[in-house]
N, C-alpha and C positions, 0 to 999 in steps of 0.2 A: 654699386656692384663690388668695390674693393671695400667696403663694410663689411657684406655679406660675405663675401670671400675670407676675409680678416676672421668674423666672428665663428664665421664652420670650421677652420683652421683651431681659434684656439677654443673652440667647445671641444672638437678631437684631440687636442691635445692632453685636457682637463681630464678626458672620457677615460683615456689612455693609463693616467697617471691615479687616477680614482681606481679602476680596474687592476692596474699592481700594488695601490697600499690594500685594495680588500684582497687579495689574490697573500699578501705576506701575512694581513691580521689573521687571513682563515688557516696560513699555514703557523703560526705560531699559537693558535687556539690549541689544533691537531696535535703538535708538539706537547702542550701542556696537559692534554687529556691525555696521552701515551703516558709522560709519565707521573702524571697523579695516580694510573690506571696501575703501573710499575709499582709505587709506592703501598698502593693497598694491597696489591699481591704479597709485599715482603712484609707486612703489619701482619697479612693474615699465617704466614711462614711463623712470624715470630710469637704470635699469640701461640701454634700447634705446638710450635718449640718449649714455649712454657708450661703447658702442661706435661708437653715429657720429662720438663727438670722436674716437676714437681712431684710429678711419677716416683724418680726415678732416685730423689730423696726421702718419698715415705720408701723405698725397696732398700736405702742405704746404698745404694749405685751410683756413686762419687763417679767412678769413671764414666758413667752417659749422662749426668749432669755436668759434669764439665765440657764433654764433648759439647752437646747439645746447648748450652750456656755460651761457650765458644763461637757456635752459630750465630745465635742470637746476637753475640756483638758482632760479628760481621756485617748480617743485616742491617742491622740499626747504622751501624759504619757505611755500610753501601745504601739503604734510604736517605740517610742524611739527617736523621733524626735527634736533634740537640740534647732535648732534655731527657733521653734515655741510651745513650751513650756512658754517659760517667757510669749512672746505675749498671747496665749491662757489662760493664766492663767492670766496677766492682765486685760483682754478684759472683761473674769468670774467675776473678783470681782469686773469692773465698773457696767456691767451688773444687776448682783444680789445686787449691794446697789441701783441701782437706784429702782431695784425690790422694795428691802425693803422699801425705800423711798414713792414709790406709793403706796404702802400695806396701809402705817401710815396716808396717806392722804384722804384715801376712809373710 
């Protein structure tokens, strides 16, 4: 009887401790899917952003390709995106000098 006893003790205990590691795997799955889900929203932000700079340098519109350039390293800065950060942020300060450069000349 203190078998029985012993062994429904620790199957509940087991039951117990199975039930909150699946209880944290499904809450850090959740977690992960929000933000991969986060992550392709700001991909898709920064793709729309690209063609507004690209717009907005066939129209010679220094000043909404930098703004709009601007953005785009933000994003890539707030997704966390390595290997298009330097780029992005290159791309901002040829953008916004040539801005400034057109500002000086008008």
């Amino acid at each position: 009887m203190k078998k029985i006893l012993f062994l429904a003790t620790l199957l509940l205990s087991i039951s117990c401790f199975a039930q909150s590691n699946y209880t944290q795997y499904a809450q850090d799955r959740i977690n992960q899917y929000k933000h991969l889900t986060d992550k392709i929203e700001t991909l898709e932000n920064v793709v729309r952003l690209k063609g507004l700079v690209s717009k907005a340098i066939e129209n010679e519109n220094y000043d909404l390709a930098c703004k709009a350039q601007s953005k785009i390293y933000d994003l890539t800065m707030k997704a966390q995106i390595r290997d298009m950060i330097q780029v992005s942020k290159d791309q901002k300060d040829a953008y916004c000098s040539v801005q400034k450069y057109s500002l000086l000349n008008n």
